[in-house]
N, C-alpha and C positions, 0 to 999 in steps of 0.2 A: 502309386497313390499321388495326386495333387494336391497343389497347396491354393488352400482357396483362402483369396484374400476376402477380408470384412471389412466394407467400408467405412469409411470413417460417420461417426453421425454428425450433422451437420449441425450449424452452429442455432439457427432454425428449431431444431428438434428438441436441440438439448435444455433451452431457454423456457420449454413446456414441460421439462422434467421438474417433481418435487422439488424445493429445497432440498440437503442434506447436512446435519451439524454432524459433523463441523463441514463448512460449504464444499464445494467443487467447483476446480476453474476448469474452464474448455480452452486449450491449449491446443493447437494444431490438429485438432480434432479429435481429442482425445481429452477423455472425462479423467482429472487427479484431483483425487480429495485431500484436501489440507490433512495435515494435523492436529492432533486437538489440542489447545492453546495449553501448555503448564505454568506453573507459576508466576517465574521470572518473565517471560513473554504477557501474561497478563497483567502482571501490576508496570510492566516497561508502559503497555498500551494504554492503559488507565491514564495516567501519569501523563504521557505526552499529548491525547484526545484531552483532559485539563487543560494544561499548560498552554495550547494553541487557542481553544475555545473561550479560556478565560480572559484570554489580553482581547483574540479578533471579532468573534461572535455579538457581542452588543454594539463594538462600533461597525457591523457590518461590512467588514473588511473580507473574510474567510470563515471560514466552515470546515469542523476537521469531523468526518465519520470513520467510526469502526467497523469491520469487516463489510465494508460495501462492497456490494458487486456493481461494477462499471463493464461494460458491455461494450467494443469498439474493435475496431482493426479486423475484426474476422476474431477476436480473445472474448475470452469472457473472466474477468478475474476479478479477485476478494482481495486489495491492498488491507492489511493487517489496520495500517490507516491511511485514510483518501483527504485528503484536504483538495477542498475548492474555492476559488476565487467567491466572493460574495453574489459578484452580477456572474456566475456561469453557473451555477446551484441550478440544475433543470427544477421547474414548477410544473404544477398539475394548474388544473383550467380554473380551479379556487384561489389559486397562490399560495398554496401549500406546495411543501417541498414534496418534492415527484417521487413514486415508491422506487422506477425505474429510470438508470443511468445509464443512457447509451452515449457515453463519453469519458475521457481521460483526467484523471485528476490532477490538480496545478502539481501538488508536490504528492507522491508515493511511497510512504513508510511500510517497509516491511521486518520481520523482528525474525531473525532463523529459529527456528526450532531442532532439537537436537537431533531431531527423524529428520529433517526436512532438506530436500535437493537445494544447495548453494546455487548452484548450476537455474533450477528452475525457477528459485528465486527472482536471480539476477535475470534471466530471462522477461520477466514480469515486470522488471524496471526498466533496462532498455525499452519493451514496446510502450511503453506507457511515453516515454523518452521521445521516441522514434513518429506519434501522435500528438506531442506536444504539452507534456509534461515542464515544469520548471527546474523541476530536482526530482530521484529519488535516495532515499538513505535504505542500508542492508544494516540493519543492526546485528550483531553476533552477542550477546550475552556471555556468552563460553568463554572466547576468547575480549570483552568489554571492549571490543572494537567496532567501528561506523565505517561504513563503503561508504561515499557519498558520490554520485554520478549527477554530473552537471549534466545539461544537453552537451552534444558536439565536443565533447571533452573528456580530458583522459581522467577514471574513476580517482579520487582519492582515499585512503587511508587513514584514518585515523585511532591512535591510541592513545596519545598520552593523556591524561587529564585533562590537565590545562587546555585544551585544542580547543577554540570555541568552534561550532556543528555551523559550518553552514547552510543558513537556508534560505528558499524565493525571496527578491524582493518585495513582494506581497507582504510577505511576514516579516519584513526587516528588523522587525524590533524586539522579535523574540533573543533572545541572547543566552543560549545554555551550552555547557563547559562537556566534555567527555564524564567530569568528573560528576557532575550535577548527573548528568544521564544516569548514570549507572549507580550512582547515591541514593535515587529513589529505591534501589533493591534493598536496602538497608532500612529495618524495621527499628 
């Protein structure tokens, strides 16, 4: 008996696939569907998609969306959240913001879930990195700790409270603590 390989479907194909909730990112040519968002992951995302939109959004500074799909490298993936510069926001021919993002977001927030590959995660942050990303941060809820990967640099650690999060120059004025992060969980 042989072993007959299936090729990968290409990134082309997969782009003309349904949506599916919770989405699918095309990863090395290979369809993985997220997880579906629980609790702590969703009021984290709530929370931080405020917190950005509130200070940069009216002065046209940045723009943070949830579960976009951004399309680039040969990837197709769903950053939990995508923040983009204000002038890189693709527009459609009306100057409405474009349904479809075939590019990399400034900064890439992703929140672990308790199903979910650390591994493919951080995978997701690198390329996003690797195209020219500002930051991305790995949130862990579990453990109330932030990865935070600069470009071209070694990832940071962060747990104690007090740490303020760094983020892109773009956002330089946001200013929130370990503590503040993970305070939002707190009803």
């Amino acid at each position: 008996m042989s072993n007959l390989s299936i090729p990968a479907l290409s990134l082309k194909k997969f782009l003309k696939l349904p949506e599916t909730k919770p989405s699918s990112e095309y990863i090395n040519g290979q369809i993985i569907q997220k997880p579906i968002p629980q609790g702590k992951h969703s009021k984290l995302r709530g929370e931080l998609l405020s917190a950005i939109n509130e200070v940069f959004e009216n002065r046209k500074i940045a723009l943070a969306f949830p579960e976009l799909r951004c399309t680039f490298g040969g990837r197709s993936i769903v950053p939990d959240v995508a923040v983009f510069a204000w002038e890189r926001i693709p527009l459609d021919e009306g100057g409405e913001v474009a349904n479809v993002f075939h590019t990399y977001p400034d900064w890439t927030i992703e929140i672990l879930s308790p199903d979910q590959s650390q591994t493919k995660v951080t995978g997701n942050i690198l390329h996003c990195l690797k195209y020219g990303s500002r930051l991305g941060w790995l949130i862990d809820p579990g453990d109330r700790s932030v990865l935070v990967y600069p470009p071209k640099q070694q990832p940071e650690l962060l747990q104690a409270e007090q740490e303020i999060l760094p983020v892109p120059d773009l956002v330089s004025d946001l200013q929130l603590t370990l503590g503040q992060l993970f305070g939002w969980l707190k009803l």
